[in-house]
DSSP file (Angstrom, degrees, kcal/mol; ACC not computed):
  #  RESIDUE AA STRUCTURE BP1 BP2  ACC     N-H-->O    O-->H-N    N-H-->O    O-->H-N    TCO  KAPPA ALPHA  PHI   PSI    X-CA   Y-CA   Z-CA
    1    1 A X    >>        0   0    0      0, 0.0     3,-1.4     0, 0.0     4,-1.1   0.000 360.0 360.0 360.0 -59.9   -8.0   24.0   -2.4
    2    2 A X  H >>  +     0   0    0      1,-0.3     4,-2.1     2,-0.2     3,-0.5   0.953 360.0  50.2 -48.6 -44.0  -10.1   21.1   -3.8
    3    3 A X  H 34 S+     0   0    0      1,-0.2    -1,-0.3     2,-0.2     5,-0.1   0.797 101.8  56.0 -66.9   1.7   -7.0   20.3   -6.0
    4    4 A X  H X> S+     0   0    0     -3,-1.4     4,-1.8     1,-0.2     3,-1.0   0.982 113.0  43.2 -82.4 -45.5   -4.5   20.3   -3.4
    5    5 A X  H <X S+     0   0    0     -4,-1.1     4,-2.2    -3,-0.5    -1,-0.2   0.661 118.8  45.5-112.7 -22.6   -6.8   17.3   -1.3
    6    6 A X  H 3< S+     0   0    0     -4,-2.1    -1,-0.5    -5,-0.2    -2,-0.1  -0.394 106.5  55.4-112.4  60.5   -7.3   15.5   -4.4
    7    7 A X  H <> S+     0   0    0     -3,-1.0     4,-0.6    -2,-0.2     3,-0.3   0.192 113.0  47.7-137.9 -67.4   -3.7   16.0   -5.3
    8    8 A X  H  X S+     0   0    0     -4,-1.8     4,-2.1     1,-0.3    -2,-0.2   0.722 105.5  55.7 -45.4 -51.9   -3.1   14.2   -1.9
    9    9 A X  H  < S+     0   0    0     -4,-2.2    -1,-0.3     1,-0.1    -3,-0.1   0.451 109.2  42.2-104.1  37.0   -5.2   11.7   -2.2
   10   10 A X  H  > S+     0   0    0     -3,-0.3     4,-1.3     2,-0.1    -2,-0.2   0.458 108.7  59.6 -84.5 -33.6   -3.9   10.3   -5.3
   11   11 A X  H  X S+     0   0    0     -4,-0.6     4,-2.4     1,-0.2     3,-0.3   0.904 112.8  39.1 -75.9 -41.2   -0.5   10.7   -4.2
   12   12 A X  H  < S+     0   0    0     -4,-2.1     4,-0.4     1,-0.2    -1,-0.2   0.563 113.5  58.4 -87.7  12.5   -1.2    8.3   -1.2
   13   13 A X  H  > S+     0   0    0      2,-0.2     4,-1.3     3,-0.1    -1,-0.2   0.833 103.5  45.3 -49.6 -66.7   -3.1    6.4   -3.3
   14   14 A X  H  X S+     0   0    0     -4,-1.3     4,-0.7    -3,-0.3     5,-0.2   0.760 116.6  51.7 -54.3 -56.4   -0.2    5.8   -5.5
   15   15 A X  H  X S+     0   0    0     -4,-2.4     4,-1.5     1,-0.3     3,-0.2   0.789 108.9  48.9 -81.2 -24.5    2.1    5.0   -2.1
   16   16 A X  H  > S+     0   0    0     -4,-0.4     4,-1.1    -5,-0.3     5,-0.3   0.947 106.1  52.8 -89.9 -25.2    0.1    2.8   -0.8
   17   17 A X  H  < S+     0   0    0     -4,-1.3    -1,-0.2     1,-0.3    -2,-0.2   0.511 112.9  48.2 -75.3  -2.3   -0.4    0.9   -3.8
   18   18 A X  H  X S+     0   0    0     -4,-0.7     4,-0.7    -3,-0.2     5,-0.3   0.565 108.7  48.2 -72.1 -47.0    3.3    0.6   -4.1
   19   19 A X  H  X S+     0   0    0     -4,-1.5     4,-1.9    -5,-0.2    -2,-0.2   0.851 107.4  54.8 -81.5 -13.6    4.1   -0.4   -0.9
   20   20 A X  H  X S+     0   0    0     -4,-1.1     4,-1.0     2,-0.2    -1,-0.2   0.627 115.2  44.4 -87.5 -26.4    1.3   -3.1   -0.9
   21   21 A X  H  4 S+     0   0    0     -5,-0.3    -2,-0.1     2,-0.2    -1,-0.1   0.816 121.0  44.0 -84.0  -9.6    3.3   -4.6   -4.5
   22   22 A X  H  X S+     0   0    0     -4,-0.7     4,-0.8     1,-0.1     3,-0.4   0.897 120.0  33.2 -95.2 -61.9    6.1   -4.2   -2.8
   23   23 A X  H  X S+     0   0    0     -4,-1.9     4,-1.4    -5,-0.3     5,-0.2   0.296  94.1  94.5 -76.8   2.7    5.3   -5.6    0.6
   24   24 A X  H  < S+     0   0    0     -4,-1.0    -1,-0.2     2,-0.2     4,-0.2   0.390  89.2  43.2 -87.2   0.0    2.7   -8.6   -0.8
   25   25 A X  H  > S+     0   0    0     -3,-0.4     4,-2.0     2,-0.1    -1,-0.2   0.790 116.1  46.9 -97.4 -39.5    5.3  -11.3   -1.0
   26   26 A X  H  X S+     0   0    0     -4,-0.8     4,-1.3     1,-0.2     5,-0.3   0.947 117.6  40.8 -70.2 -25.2    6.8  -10.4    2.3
   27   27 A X  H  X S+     0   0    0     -4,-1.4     4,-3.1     2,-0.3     5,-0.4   0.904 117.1  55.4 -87.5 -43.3    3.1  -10.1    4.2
   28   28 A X  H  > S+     0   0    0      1,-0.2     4,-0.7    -5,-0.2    -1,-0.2   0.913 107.5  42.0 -46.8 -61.4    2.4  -13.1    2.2
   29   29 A X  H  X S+     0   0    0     -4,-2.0     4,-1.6     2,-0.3    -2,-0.3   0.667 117.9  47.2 -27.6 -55.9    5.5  -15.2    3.5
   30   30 A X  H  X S+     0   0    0     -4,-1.3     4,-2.2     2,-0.3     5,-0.4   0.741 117.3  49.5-115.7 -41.2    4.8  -13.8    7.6
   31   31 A X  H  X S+     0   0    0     -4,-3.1     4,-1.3    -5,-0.3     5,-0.3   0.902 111.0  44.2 -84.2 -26.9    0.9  -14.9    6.6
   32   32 A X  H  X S+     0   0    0     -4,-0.7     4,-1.5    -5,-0.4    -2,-0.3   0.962 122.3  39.4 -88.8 -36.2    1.9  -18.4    5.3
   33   33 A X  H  < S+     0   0    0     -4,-1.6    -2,-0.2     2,-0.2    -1,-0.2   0.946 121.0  44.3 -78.7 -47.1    4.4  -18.9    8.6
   34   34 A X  H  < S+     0   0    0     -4,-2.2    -1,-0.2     1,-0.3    -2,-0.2   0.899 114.7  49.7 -62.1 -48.5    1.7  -17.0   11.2
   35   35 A X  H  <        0   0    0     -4,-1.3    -1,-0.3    -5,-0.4    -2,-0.2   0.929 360.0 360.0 -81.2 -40.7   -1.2  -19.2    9.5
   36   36 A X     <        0   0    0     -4,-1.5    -3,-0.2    -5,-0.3    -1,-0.1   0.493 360.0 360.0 100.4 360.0    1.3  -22.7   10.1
């Protein structure tokens, strides 16, 4: 059981830090336009 949840949070770990390398230029770009 304990590996399953630390299986899980590695995996979203993983995704989120990938979508954040992925998605920091665009959020960057939408923050420099938002921000003027």
């Amino acid at each position: 059981m304990k590996k399953n949840v630390l299986y899980a949070i590695n995996f979203l770990f993983v995704l989120v830090i990938s979508v954040g390398v992925s998605a920091g230029p665009l959020m960057g770009t939408l923050d420099f336009h938002v921000g003027g």
